[in-house]
Each structure stands twice: as structure tokens, then as C-alpha cells.
C-alpha positions as CSV (number, residue, x, y, z in Angstrom):
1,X,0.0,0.0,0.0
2,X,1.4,3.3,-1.1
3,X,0.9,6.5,0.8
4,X,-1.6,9.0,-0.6
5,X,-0.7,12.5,-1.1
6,X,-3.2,15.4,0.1
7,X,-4.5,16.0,-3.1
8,X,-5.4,12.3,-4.1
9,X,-6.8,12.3,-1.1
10,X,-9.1,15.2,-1.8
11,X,-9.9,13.7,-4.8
12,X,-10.9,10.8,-3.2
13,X,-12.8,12.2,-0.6
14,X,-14.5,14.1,-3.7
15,X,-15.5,10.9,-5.8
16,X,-17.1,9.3,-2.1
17,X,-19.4,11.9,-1.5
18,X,-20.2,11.9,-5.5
19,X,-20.9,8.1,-6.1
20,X,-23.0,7.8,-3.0
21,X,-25.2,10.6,-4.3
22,X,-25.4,8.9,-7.7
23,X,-26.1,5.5,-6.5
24,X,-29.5,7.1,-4.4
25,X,-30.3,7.9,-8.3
26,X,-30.5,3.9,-9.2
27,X,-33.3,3.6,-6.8
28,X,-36.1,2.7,-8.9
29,X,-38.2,5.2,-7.8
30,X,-35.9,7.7,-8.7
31,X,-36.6,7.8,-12.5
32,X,-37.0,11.5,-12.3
33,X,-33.7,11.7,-11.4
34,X,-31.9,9.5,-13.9
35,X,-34.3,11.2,-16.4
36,X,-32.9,14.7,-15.6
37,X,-28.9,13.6,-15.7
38,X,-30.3,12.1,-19.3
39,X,-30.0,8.7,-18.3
40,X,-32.7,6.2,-20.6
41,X,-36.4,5.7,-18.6
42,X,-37.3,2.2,-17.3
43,X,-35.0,-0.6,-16.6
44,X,-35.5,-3.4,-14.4
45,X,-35.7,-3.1,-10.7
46,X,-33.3,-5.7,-10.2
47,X,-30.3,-4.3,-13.0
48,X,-31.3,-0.6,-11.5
49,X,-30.2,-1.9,-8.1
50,X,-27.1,-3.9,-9.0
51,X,-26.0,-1.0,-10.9
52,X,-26.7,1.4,-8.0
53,X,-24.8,-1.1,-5.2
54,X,-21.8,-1.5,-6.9
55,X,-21.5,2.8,-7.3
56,X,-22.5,2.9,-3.8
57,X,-19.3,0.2,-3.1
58,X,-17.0,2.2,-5.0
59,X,-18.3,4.9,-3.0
60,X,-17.2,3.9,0.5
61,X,-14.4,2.2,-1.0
62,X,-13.4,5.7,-2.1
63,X,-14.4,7.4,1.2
64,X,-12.5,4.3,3.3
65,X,-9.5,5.2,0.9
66,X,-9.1,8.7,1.9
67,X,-9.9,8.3,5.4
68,X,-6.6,5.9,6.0
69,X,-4.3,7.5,3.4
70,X,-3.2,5.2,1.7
71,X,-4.4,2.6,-1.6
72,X,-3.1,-0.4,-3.4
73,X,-2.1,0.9,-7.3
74,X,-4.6,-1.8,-8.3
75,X,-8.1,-0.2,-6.1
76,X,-6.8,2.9,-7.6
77,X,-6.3,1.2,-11.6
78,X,-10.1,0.1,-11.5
79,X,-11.3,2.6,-10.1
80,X,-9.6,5.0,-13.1
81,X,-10.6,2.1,-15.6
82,X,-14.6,2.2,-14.4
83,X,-14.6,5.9,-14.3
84,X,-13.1,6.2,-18.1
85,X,-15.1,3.1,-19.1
86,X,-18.4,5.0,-18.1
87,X,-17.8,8.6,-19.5
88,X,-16.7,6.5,-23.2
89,X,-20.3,4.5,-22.8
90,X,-21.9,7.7,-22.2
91,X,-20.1,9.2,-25.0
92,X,-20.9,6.8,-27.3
93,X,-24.2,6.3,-26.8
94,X,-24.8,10.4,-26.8
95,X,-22.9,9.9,-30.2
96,X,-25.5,7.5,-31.9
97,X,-28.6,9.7,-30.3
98,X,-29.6,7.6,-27.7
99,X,-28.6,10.4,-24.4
100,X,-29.2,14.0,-24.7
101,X,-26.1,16.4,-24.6
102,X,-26.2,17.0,-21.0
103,X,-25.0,13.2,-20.2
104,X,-21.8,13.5,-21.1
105,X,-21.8,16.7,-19.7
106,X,-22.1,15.5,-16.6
107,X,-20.4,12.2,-16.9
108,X,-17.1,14.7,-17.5
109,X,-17.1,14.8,-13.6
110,X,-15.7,11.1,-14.2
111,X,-13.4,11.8,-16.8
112,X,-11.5,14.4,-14.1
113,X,-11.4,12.1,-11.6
114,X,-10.2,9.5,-13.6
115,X,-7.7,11.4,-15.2
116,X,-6.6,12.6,-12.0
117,X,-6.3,8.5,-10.7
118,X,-4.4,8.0,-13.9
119,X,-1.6,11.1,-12.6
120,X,-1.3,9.2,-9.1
121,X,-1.0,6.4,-11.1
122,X,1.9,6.8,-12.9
123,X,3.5,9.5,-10.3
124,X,3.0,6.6,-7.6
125,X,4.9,4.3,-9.7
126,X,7.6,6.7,-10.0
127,X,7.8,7.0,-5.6
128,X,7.7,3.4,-5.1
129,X,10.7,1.5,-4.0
130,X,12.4,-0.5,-5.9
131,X,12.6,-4.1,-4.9
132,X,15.7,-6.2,-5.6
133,X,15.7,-9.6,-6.5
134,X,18.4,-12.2,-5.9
């Protein structure tokens, strides 16, 4: 586990309090909601929660992050991976015509944090001690 600078840490603070906002929005009630941030109507309950428990777990695994101050390289490489694999899903499918122009607006929020994972990423890398072999 490598030690996390103030500024990851603020980022991952950030992201917390973010994904366990959003993952209130999967409630199936909450259509309104997802139809505002132009998320597609409907879905089933039971895809609507999955999709909703697993933000909410990268949540506090965000928030639990922070809190101790430090993170594994590989927590950190999903967690950039997820965040860029969402905004280019929600690019794409504002591309063909399926999301208005305001989810990928939004979804940018995830592109700066995973950017910003990526730059700990490879500036962790460059901290961590080397270990010999013999």
C-alpha cells in the first residue's frame, strides 16, 4: 500500500461523496432523477439496483480510501478504468442519439477524476521503491 498525497486524497474524498449521491439515483423510484442527468427511462428493478450497489461500493471504497491515506495501485487502476469506461459509454451512446447532450456533460465529472487516478498512477509508480531480487 502506497501513501496517498493530500490532493489524491481530496480527490478521493470528492468521488465518495459523488458516487454515493449517484447511487441514491438507481433507486427505482428515482426515475426522475436519472431522467434529468439524461439517463434512458425504465430498466428493471433488479439491473437498477445492482447498478446502484456497486456505485454505492466504489463509494465507501473511495471514502475508506481517503480516510486511511493510503491505496493499493490496483483499487486505484479500477477505479480510473470504471470511471473512463463510463464517461466513453456515455459518449458513445450520446454519439449515436440515444442520451441528450447534457450526459456527457455530466459524466465529465468522471473523466477528471479518472484522469486525476491516472496522474497518481503513474506518479506513484515513479515513488515506489524499488525491490531487488536475488
Amino acid at each position: 500500500m502506497l501513501p496517498l498525497p493530500s490532493w489524491m486524497r481530496r480527490t478521493l474524498y470528492a468521488t465518495a461523496v459523488a458516487n454515493i449521491a449517484v447511487a441514491g439515483s438507481f433507486i427505482p423510484a428515482a426515475e426522475p432523477m436519472r431522467a434529468m442527468a439524461g439517463f434512458p427511462a425504465g430498466g428493471d428493478p433488479f439491473y437498477l439496483l445492482t447498478i446502484g450497489l456497486f456505485v454505492l461500493l466504489f463509494g465507501i471504497g473511495y471514502l475508506w480510501t481517503a480516510m486511511v491515506g493510503r491505496s493499493d495501485r490496483l483499487f486505484i487502476a479500477i477505479a480510473a478504468a470504471g470511471k473512463l469506461s463510463f464517461v466513453a459509454l456515455v459518449v458513445h451512446f450520446w454519439s449515436i442519439g440515444a442520451m441528450p447532450l447534457r450526459a456527457p456533460i455530466l459524466a465529465s465529472a468522471d473523466l477528471f477524476f479518472g484522469a486525476i487516478f491516472l496522474v497518481w498512477l503513474v506518479t506513484a509508480r515513479a515513488a515506489a521503491p524499488l525491490v531487488q531480487t536475488v
